[in-house]
VEXNUVO-813955 format. One record per residue (C-alpha): x, y, z. Coordinates in pm, 1 decimal. Layout:
<nodes>
@X X; Y Y; Z Z
...
</nodes>
This chain:
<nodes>
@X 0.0; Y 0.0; Z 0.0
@X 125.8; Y 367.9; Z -134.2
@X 151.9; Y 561.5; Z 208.3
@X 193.6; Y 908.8; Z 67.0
@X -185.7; Y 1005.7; Z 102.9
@X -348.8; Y 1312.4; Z -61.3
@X -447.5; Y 1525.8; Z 218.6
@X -726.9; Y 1696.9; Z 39.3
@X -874.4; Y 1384.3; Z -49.4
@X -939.5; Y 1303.6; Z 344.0
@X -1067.8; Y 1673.1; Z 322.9
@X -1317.4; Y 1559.4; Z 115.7
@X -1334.6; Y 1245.1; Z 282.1
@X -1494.5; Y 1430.3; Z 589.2
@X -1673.9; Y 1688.6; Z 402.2
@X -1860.7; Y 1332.4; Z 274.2
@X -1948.9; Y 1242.6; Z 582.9
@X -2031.3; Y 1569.8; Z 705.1
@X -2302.5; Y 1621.3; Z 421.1
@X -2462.1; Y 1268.5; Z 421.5
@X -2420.7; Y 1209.1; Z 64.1
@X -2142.8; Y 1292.2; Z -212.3
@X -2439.0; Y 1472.8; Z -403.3
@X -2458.0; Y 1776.2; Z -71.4
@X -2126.0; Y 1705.4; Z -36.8
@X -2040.3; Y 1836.3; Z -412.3
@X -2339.8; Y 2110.2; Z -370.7
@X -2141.7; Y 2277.8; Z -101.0
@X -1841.9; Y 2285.8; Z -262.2
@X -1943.7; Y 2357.4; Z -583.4
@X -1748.6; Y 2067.8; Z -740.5
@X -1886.7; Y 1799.1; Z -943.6
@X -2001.4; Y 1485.6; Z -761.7
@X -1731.0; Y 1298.8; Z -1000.8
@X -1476.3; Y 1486.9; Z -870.1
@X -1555.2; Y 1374.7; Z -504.3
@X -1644.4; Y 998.2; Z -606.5
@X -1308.7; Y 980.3; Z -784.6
@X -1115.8; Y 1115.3; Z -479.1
@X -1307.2; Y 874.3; Z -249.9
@X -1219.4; Y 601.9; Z -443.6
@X -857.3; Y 721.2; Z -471.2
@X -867.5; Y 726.3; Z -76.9
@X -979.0; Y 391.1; Z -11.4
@X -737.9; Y 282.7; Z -276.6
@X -442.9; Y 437.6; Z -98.8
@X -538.9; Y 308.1; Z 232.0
@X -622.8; Y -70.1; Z 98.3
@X -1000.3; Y -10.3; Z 313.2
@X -1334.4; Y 61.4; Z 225.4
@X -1410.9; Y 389.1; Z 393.8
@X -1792.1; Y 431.3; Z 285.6
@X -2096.2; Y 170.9; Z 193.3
@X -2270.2; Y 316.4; Z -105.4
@X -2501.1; Y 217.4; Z -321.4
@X -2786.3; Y 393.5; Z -545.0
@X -2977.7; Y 527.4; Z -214.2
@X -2773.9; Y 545.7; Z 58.8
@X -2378.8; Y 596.3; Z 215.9
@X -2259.2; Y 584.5; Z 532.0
@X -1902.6; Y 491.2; Z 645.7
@X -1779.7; Y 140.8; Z 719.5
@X -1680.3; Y 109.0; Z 1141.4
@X -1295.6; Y 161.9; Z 961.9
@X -1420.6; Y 445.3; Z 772.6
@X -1600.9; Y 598.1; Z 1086.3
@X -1274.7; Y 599.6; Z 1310.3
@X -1043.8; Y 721.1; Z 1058.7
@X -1293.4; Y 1023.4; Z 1024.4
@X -1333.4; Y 1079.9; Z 1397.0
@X -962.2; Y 1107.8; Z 1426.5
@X -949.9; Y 1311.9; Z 1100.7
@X -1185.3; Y 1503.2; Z 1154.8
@X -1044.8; Y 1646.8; Z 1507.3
@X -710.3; Y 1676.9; Z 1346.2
@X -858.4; Y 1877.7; Z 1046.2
@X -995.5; Y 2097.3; Z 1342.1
@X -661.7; Y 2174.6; Z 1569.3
@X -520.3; Y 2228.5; Z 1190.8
@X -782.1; Y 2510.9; Z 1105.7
@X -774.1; Y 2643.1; Z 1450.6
@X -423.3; Y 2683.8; Z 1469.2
@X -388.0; Y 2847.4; Z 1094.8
@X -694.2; Y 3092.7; Z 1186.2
@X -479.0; Y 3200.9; Z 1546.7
@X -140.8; Y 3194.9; Z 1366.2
@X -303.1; Y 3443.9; Z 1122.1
@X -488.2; Y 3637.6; Z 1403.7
@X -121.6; Y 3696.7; Z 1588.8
@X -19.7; Y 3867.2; Z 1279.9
@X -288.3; Y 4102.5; Z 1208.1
@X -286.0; Y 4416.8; Z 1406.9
@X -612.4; Y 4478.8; Z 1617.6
@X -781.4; Y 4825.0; Z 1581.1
@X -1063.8; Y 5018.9; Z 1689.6
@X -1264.3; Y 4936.4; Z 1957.3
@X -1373.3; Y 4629.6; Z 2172.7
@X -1658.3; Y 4627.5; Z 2375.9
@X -1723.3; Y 4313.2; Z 2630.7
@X -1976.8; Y 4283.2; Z 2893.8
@X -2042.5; Y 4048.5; Z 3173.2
@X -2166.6; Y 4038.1; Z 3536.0
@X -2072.9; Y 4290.7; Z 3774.1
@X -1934.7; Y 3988.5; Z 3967.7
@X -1732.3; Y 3857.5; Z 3643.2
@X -1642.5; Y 4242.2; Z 3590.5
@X -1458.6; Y 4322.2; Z 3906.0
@X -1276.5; Y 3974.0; Z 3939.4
@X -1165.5; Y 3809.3; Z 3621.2
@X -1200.3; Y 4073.4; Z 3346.3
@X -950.1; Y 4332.0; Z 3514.3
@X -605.0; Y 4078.1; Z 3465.3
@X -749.5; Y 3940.6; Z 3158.8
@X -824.0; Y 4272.1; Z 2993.1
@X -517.0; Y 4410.4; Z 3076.9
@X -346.4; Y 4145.1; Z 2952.1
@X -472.5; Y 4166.7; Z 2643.9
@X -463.1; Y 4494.9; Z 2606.2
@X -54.1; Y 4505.6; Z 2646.9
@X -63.0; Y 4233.5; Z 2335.5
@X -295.3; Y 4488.0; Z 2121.1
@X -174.9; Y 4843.0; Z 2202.7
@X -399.7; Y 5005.3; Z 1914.1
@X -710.4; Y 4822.8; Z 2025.3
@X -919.4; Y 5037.9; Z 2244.2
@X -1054.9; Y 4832.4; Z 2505.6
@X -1433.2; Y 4878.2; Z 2729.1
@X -1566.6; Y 4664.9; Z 2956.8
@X -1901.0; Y 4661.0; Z 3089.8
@X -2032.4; Y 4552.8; Z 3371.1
@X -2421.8; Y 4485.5; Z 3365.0
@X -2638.6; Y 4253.5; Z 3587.9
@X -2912.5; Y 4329.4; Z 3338.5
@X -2957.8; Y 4160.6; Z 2950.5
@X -2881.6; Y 4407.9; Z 2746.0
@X -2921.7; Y 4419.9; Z 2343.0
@X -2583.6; Y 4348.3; Z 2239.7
@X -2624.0; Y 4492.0; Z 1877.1
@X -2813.8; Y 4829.8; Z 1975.4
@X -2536.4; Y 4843.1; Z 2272.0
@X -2271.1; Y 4823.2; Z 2014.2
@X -2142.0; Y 4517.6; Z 2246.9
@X -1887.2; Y 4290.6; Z 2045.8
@X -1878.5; Y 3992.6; Z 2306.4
@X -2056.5; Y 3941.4; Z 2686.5
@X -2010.6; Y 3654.2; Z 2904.2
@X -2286.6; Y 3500.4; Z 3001.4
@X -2376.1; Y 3276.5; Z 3370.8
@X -2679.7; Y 3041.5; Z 3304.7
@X -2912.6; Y 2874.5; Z 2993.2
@X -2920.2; Y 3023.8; Z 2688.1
@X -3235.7; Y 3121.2; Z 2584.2
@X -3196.9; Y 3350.4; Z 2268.6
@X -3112.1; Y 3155.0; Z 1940.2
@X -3025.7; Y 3469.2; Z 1776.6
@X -2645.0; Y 3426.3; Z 1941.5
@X -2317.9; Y 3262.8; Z 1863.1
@X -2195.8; Y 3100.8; Z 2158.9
@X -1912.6; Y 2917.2; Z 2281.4
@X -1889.2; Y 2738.4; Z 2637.5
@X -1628.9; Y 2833.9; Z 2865.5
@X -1702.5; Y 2542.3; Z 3150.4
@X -1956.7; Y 2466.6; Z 3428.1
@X -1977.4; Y 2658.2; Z 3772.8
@X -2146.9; Y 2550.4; Z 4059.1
@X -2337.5; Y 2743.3; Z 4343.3
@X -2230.8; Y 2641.4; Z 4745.7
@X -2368.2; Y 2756.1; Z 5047.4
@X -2147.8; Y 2974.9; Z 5303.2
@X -2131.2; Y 3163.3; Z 5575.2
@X -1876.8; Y 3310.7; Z 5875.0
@X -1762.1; Y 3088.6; Z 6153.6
@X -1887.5; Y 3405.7; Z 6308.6
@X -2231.9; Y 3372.3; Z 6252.0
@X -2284.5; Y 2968.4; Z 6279.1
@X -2170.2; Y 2989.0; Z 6649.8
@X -2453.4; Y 2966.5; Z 6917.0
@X -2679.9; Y 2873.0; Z 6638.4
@X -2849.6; Y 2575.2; Z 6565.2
@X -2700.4; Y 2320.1; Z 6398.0
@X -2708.3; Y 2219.7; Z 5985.8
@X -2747.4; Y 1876.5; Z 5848.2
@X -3032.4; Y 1872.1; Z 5650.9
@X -3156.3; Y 2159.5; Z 5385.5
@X -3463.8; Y 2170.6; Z 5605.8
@X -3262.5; Y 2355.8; Z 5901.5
@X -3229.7; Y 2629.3; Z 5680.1
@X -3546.2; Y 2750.4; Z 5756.8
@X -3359.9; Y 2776.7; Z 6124.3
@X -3120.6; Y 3067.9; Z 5993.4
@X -3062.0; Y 3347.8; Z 5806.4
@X -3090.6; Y 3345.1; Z 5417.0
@X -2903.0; Y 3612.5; Z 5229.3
@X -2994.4; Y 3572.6; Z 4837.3
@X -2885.5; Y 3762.6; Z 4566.0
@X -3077.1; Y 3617.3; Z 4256.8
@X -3474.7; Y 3589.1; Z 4246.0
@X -3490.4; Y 3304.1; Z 4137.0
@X -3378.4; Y 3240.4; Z 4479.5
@X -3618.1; Y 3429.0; Z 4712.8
@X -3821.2; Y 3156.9; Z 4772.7
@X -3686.6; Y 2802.3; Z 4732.6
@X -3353.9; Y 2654.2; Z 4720.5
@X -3289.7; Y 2379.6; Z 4517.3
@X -2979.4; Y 2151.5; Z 4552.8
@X -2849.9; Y 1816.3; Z 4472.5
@X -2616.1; Y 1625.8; Z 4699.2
@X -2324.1; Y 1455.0; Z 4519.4
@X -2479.4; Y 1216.8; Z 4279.8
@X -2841.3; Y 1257.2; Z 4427.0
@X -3133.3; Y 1365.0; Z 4275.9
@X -3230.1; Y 1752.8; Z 4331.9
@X -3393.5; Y 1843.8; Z 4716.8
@X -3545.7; Y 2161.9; Z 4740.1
@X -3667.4; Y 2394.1; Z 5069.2
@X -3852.7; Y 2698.7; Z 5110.0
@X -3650.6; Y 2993.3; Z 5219.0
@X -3731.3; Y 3337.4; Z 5336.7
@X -3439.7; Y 3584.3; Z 5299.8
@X -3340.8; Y 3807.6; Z 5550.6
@X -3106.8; Y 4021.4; Z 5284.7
@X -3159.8; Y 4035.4; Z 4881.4
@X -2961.2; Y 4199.8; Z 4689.4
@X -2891.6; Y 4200.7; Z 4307.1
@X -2555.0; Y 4173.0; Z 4308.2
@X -2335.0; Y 3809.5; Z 4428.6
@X -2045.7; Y 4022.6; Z 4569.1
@X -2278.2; Y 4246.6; Z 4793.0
@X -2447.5; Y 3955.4; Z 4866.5
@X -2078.6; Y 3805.4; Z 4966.5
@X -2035.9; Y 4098.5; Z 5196.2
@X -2320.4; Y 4055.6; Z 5367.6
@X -2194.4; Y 3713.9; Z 5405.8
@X -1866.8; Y 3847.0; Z 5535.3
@X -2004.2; Y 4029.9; Z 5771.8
@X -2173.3; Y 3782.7; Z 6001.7
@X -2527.4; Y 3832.2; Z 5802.0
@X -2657.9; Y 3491.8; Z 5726.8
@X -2573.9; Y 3185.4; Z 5478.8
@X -2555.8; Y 3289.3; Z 5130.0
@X -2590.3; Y 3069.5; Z 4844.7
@X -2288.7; Y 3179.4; Z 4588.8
@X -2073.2; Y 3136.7; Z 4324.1
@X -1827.5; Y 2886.3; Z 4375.5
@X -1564.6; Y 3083.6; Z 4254.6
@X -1624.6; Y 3406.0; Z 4407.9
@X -1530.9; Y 3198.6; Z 4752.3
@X -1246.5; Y 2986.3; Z 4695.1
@X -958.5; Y 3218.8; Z 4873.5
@X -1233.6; Y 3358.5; Z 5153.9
@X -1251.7; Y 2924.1; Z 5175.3
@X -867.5; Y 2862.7; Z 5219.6
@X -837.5; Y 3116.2; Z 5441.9
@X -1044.5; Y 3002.3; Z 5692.8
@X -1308.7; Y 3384.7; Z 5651.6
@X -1593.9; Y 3127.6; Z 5494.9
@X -1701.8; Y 2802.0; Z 5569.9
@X -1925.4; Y 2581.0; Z 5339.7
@X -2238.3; Y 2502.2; Z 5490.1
@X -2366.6; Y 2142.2; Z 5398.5
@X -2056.7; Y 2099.0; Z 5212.6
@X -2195.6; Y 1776.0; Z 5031.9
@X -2470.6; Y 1989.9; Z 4853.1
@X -2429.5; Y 2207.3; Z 4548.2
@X -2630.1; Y 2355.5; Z 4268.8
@X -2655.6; Y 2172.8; Z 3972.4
@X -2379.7; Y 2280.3; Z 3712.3
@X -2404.1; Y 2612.8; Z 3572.9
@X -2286.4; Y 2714.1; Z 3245.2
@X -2054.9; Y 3002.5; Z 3117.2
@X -2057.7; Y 3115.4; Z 2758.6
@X -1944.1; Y 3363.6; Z 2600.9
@X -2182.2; Y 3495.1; Z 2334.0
@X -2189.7; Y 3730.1; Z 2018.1
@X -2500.6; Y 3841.6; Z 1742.0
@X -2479.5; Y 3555.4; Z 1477.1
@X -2580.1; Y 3850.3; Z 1245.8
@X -2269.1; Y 3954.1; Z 1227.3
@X -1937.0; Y 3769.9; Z 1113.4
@X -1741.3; Y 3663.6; Z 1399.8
@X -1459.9; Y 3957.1; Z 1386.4
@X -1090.8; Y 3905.5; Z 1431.7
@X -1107.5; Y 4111.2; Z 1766.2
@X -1394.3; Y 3858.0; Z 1925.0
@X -1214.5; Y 3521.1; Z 1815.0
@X -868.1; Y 3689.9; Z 1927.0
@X -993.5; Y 3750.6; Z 2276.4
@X -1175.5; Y 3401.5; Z 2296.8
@X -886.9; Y 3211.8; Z 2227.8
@X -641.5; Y 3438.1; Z 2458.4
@X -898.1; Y 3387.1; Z 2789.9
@X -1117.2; Y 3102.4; Z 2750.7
@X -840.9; Y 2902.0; Z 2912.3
@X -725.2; Y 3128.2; Z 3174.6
@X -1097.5; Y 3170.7; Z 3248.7
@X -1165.9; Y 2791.9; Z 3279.1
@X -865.6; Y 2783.7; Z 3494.4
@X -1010.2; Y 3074.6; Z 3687.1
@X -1349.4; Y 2934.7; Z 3729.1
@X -1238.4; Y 2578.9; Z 3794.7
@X -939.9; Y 2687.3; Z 4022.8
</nodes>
């Protein structure tokens, strides 16, 4: 077997599989359907394997053909990705770049990251917003937000950053003298501080593995903000139910302590997210691929 394989055939190879048929296939390309049967047929030639069953009304690959496009297929990807950042480091960033996220997000994450970036792209003019609102990102003039929670509007691009989950703290401070917590239902025994509606009422929370509990609550302190809602917490207010980031160093140093530490929210996602009206720009992807790993790092820490 001749191991010098044309690379453009396996191209075409996945863009095969991809379309469900060499007749889509050749639509999307714009190249005739003999083209693509001929360079199939060269493939499996090359390779001494039948990559695809076909007949008159139907193709689908062979269990050979489907691994050898899984693995192609993800390598075609890192190649792609890789090309688009290579040419992305050499362009020069202009004008302005507007992000948005949580006021949260805002004041913790954004300010390293931002600056960061902005020391890699001098002439980009860089604005970050923080909103605990949805706002209209195209009227706004907003080029990328992060985004805490489902996604509900199928007019955006989106691209998840990882899963966070929700914990319940509070101050040595304020659990001493008080009764004690071991079930969700002594909650109702202390002082809720919530900072989301969607929490002013009920809590609902899964122990590790477990199927969701839930308990009626009746906050002492609401605010609309987690990091007010964190001070309160600080200061010897009541539990709080918060991001499990926003706690991790108050945690390790001993200023927090997880209340019912076997019982979390179920995961929440991060995305960021962009108008699909308009082509993804050079600025957004650059800025994706320069945080969404320090961010998953961040968020995961």
């Amino acid at each position: 077997m001749d191991t010098q394989v044309d690379y453009n055939q396996i191209a075409l190879f996945i863009e095969i599989v991809d379309s469900g048929s060499i007749s889509e296939a050749a639509r999307r390309l714009n190249q005739a359907k003999s083209n693509l049967s001929r360079a199939l047929s060269s493939l499996e030639s090359q390779l001494g394997a039948q990559l695809i069953y076909r007949n008159t009304r139907s193709l689908h690959p062979t269990q050979a053909g489907l691994n050898f496009y899984e693995k192609c297929k993800v390598a075609y990807s890192d190649i792609n990705h890789n090309i688009a950042s290579l040419k992305l480091n050499e362009q020069t960033l202009r004008g302005r770049f507007c992000i948005t996220a949580a006021m949260d997000l805002a004041q913790t994450i954004f300010p390293a990251i931002l600056s960061d970036f902005s020391r890699l792209h001098h002439e980009l003019q860089i604005e970050m917003r923080g909103e605990n609102k949805m706002i209209d990102l195209v009227r706004e003039g907003i080029d990328l937000a992060v985004r805490i929670g489902t996604l509900n509007n199928s007019n955006l691009k989106a691209a998840k950053i990882c899963d966070l989950s929700l914990i319940l703290v509070a101050t040595n401070t304020y659990l001493a003298g008080r009764p004690k917590i071991k079930t969700l239902e002594n909650l109702k025994d202390h002082a809720i501080i919530s900072f989301n509606k969607n929490f002013e009422k009920t809590l609902s929370l899964s122990r590790r593995g477990g199927s969701l509990q839930k308990v009626n609550i009746h906050p002492c302190l609401l605010a609309n903000d987690s990091l007010v809602a964190k001070s309160f917490t600080l200061n010897d207010s009541g539990i709080a139910l918060l991001p499990d980031f926003l706690c991790y160093e108050e945690i390790k140093s001993g200023q927090l302590t997880r209340v019912l530490p076997d019982f979390a929210s179920r995961p929440v996602p991060i995305h960021f997210i962009w108008s699909q009206h308009q082509t993804t720009s050079p600025k957004v992807r650059a800025f994706i691929d320069f945080s969404k790993d320090r961010m998953k790092k961040f968020f995961t820490a």
